[in-house]
Residue, then its C-alpha position, 0 to 999 in steps of 0.5 A: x622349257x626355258x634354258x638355264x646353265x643350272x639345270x640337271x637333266x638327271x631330275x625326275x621332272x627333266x627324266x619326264x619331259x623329255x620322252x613327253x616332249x620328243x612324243x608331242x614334237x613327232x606327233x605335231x605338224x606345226x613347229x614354231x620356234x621363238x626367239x631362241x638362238x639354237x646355239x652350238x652348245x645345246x645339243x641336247x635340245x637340237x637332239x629333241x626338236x629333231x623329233x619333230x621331223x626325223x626323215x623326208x616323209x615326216x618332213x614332206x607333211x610338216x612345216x616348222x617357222x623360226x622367227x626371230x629379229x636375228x634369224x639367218x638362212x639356213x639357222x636350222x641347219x643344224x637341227x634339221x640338216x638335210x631338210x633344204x634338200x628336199x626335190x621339190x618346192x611343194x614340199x617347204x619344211x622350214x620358213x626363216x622369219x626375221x622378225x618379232x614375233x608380235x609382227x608375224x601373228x599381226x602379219x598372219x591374222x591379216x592374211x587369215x582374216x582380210x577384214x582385220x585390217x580394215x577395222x583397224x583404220 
């Protein structure tokens, strides 16, 4: 879903998103956030990617990864607010990449598959 000053969330298509959207985020484990800023002013779409993890349970079992060149420590604070507070360092929820997010799936592929790196020599 792309963000757009002009969208009326009061249109059939929106009126059906949003209960598909907020049905799939619960049911993932894996969120991947790209690129986008969470501004202030969009509270509506900070209100669904809360669904993805609402308490520490769903957190404990699930992991989100916000990449971006701009991301900052504790960016997602205001979607998740108590998610850093968790007891234990087994249990990491969120993880801040300052990156592109091309460098980050070369950086994974590596790392899931070793030999990758070595053909491209």
């Amino acid at each position: 879903m792309l963000p757009s000053r002009e969208q009326d969330y009061t249109q059939p298509y929106f009126r059906e998103l949003f209960p598909k959207m907020t049905r799939l985020l619960h049911d993932a484990t894996v969120l991947v956030i790209v690129g986008y800023s969470i501004p202030d002013e969009d509270a509506l779409l900070r209100f669904v990617l809360n669904h993805f993890a609402e308490n520490e349970e769903e957190r404990r079992k699930k992991r989100v990864f916000y990449i971006s060149p701009s991301a900052k420590p504790g960016q997602l604070r205001s979607v998740f607010p108590d998610a850093e507070s968790l007891p234990d360092a087994e249990s990491k929820f969120s993880y801040i990449i300052p990156s592109d997010f091309r460098s980050w799936v070369e950086q994974i592929n590596t790392k899931i598959n070793p030999e990758t790196k070595k053909e491209e020599k």
